[in-house]
N, C-alpha and C positions, 0 to 999 in steps of 0.2 A: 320597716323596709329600708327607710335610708342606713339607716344602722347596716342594716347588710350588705348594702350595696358599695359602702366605703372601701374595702379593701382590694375588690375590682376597679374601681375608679383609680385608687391609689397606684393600681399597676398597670392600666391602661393610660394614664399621665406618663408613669414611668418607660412606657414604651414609647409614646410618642416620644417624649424629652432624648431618648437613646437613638431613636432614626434620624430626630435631626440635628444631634449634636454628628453622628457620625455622618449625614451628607454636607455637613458644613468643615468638618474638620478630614473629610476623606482622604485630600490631598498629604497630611501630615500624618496622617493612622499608621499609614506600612511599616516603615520600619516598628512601630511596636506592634501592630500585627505580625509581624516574623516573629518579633524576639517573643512575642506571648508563644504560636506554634510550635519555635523550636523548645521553648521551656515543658510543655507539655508534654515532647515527643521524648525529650532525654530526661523526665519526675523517673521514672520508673528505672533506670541503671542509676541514677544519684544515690533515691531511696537504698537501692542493692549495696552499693559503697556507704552510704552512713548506717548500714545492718550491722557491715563488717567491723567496722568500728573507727569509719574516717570522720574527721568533721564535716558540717553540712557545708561552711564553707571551699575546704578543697577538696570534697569528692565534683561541687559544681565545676570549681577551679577545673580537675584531672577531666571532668565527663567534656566541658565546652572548648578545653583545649584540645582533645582529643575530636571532636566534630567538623571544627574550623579547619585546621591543619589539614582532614582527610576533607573538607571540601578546595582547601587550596589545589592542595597536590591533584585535584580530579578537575579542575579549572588548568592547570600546568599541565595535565597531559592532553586533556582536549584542545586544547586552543589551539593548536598546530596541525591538528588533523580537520578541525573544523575550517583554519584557512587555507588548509592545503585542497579539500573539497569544493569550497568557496571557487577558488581560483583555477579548480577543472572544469567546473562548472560553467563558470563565465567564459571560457576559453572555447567550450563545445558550443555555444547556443547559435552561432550563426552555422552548425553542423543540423541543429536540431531542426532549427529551421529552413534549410535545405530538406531535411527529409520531412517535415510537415508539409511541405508545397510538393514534394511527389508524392505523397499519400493521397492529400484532399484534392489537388489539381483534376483526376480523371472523375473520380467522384464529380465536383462542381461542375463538369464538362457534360457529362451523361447528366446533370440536375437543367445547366444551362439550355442543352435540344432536347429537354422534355419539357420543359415549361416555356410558356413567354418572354421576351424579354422585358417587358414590362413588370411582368409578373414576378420575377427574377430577379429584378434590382429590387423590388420592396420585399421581397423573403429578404434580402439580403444586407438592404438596411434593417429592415426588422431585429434579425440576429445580430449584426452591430450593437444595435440601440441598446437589446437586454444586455449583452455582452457588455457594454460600458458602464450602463446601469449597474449590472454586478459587481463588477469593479471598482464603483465607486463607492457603494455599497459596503464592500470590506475590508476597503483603504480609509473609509469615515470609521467603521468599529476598532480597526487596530488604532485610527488617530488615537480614538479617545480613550479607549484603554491605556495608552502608552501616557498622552496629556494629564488622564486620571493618577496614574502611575508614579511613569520614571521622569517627566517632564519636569513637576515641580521639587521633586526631592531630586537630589542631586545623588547618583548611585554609592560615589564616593561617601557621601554624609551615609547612606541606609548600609554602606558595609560597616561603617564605625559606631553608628548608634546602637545597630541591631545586635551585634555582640554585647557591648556594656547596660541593656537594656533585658534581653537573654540573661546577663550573670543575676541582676538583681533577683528579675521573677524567679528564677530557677533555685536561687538563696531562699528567697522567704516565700516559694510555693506552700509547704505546710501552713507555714505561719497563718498565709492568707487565707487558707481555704478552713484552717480554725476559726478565725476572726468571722469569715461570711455565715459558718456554720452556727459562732453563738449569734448572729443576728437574727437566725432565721423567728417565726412568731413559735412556742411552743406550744400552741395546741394544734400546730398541725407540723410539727416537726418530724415526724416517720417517715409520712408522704411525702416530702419535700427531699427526706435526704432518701427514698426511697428511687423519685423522678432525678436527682443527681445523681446516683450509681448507676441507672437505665441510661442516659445522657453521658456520660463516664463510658461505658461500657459500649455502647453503640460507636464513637469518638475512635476508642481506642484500636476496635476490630475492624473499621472501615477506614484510619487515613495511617496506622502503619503495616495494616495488611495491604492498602490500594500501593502506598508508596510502594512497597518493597515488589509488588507485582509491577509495578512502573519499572522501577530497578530492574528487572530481568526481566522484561518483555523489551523494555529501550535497548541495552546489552546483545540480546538476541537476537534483533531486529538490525542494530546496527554491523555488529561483526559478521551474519548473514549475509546482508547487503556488500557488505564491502569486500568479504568474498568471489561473492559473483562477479562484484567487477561492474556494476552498476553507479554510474557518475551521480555523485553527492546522496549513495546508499547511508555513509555512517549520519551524518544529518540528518534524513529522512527518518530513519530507525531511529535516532534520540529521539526526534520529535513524534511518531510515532510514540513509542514509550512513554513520554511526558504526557500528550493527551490522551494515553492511556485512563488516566486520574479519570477523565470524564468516561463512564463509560460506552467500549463499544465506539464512541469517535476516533479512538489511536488507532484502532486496526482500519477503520472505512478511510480516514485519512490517509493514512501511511500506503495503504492496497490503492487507491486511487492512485496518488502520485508517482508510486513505485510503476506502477503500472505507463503511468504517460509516459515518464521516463524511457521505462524499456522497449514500447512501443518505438521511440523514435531513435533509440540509442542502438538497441540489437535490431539486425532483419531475420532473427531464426525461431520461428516459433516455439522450439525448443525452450530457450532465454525465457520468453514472455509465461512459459506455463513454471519455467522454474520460480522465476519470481512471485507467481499465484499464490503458488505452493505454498513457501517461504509464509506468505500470511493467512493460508489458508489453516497450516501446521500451528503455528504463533493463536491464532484464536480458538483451534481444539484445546492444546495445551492451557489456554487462559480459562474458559469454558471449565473444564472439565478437572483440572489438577489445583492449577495456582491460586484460583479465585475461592474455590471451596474451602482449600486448606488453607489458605491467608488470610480473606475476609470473613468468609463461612458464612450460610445461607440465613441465620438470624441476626443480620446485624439490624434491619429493618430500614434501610434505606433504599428505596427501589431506584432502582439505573434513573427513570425518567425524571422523580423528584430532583436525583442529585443534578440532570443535567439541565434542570431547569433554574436551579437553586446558584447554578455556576455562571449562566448563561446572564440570568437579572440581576444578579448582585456584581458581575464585572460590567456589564450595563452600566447601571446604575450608580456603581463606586469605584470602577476599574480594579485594577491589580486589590487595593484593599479590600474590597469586597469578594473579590475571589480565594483570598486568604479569608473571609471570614463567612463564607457560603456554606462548607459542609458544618464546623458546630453550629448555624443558625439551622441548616436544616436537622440537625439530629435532634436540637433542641425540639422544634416544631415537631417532627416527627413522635419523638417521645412524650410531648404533653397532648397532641393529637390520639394517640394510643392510649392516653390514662385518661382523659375525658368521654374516650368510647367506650371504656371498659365500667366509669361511671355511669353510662346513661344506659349500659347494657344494663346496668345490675339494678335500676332503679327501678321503681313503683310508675312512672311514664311508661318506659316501654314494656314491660310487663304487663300492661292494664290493670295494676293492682288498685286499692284503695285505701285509703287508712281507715282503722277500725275507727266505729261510734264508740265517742266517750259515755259513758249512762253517768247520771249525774249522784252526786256524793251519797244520797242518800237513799236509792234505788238500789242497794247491793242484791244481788240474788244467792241464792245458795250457791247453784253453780258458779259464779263467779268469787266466792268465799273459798269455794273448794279449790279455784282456779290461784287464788291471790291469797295466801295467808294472810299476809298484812291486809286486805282488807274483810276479814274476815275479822280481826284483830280490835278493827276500828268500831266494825259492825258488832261487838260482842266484847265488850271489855272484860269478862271475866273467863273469856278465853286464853286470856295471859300473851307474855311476851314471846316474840316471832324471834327466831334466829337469824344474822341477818345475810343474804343469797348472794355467795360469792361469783365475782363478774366474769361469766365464762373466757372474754379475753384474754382474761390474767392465766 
């Protein structure tokens, strides 16, 4: 029994040693958590250029110069539209709140001569209190996301590492995933590289299918918006789009805010139903076209895992842990699904039992006729058995 139990043991150490080398080393992980995910997202065009017949070095070389650059140029054309939003923004808010105080002013007027004034002032510290409470609430979780984050790495150092740390992995991705492979133990080498291409496969159809649905839901969402004419629309709509990734929060997000906004920014209900619209059209389209055909319905990650998976691991590890939330859950996911598919097919839930052994010298005819070889045993001049090839094979 301890015999058995060694290689569990072996890998439950090894989990523990990995949570908390990575909650002791969180603060330093990001940058190579980036350059691990961007390496991951650009294996598959590398591969395609080292088919063709480039070397593994400058197909990485052509693939991460070509990724950078088109994130430069997309950092160069935002920045001007996101200060130029910024700075309408700020400009309107003593507008906004003018029209917040004649909105809720007759409101609280008809709240104030229907209730006491007693009664009145504590509704009304009450809603304060939660009001601040809330506020404080998710001005402590962006602290520490941010403290977890961008605090102690300096952005400047995570744009200079994360590229020269990207080239290496993305060079010697094969290499390495060879080396992991001959460690694996070989008698259970099928299953293992079997739970890798499941893990592989789930990976690949859930974060460059979600991205690219980010891509064109952010897109749509912000040139939408800034159409209408809606103050700090194209913002909104990026970030809509970006919390896209989790799902179902980029549309509740984005439809809320978009909403406050136009509430106090337009007086035409007209406005307020086009803007509905806008994300009511934006999450049939997600629903029904983009998600099917992007991610596609077997990837096996369900919406609330992922959101929970995003949620505890930026908790817990800020920005690195959110870069490393969905492969920890696909992983779980995928060895969750092979350990169910084991206890479906076993002799536990089955109610089966194993057969009684009858002891060596008990052979019966029918169990002769059943067993050559022990028929063989029981009957030495029965002669030699052929020997019964392994149906597996």
């Amino acid at each position: 029994m301890s015999v058995a139990m060694r290689p569990s043991r072996f890998w439950l150490i090894a989990l523990g040693i990995s949570i908390a080398l990575l909650w002791l080393l969180a603060d330093v992980l990001m940058p190579f958590a980036a350059a691990m995910a961007v390496a991951y997202l650009l294996d598959p065009v590398t591969d395609r250029l080292q088919r063709l017949g480039a070397p593994r070095w400058l197909a990485t070389t052509l693939v991460l110069l070509a990724f950078f650059i088109l994130a430069i140029l997309l950092l160069i054309l935002l920045v001007p539209i996101i200060e130029e939003q910024v700075s309408r923004f700020i400009q309107a808010l003593p507008t906004y709140r003018q029209s917040l105080h004649e909105i809720f002013s007759p409101i609280l007027s008809e709240l104030r001569e229907s209730v006491a004034g007693k009664d009145f002032e504590e509704i009304q510290s009450a809603v304060g209190n939660y009001v601040g409470e809330a506020a404080r609430w998710i001005g402590s979780v962006m602290g520490g996301l941010w403290r977890g984050g961008l605090a102690i790495i300096d952005i400047i150092s995570l744009l200079v590492i994360t590229p020269v740390v990207a080239f290496y992995l993305l060079r010697d991705w094969d290499r390495m995933v060879s080396t992991i492979d001959g460690l694996l133990p070989r008698a259970h080498l099928e299953e293992i590289r079997g739970i890798a291409r499941d893990v592989d496969r789930t990976l690949a159809s859930f974060l460059r299918g979600q991205l690219t649905v980010c891509l064109v839901l952010g897109t749509y969402y912000a040139v939408a918006l800034g159409l209408v004419g809606l103050d700090a629309g194209v913002i909104v709509g990026m970030g809509a789009g970006l919390l896209s990734f989790i799902p179902y929060v980029g549309t509740i997000t984005g439809f809320v805010v978009s909403m406050a906004i136009a509430l106090v920014q337009f007086d035409q209900w007209t406005m307020w139903a086009l803007v509905a619209g806008l994300f009511v059209l934006g999450q049939v389209v997600e629903g029904n076209f983009l998600t099917p055909k992007l991610v596609g319905d077997s990837v096996g990650l369900h919406p609330v895992w992922v959101m929970f998976a995003l949620l505890a691991a930026g908790s817990l590890f800020g920005f690195t842990g959110i870069l490393l939330a969905v492969p920890a859950a696909a992983v779980i996911g995928v060895l969750v699904r092979f350990f169910l598919s084991k206890y479906l097919a076993s002799r536990y839930f089955q109610g089966g039992e194993e057969p009684p052994v009858a002891p060596a010298d008990e052979v019966t005819d029918q169990e002769a006729v059943a067993s050559p070889a022990a028929a063989t045993a029981a009957d030495p001049a029965a002669g030699p058995v052929a020997p019964v090839k392994d149906a597996r094979a």
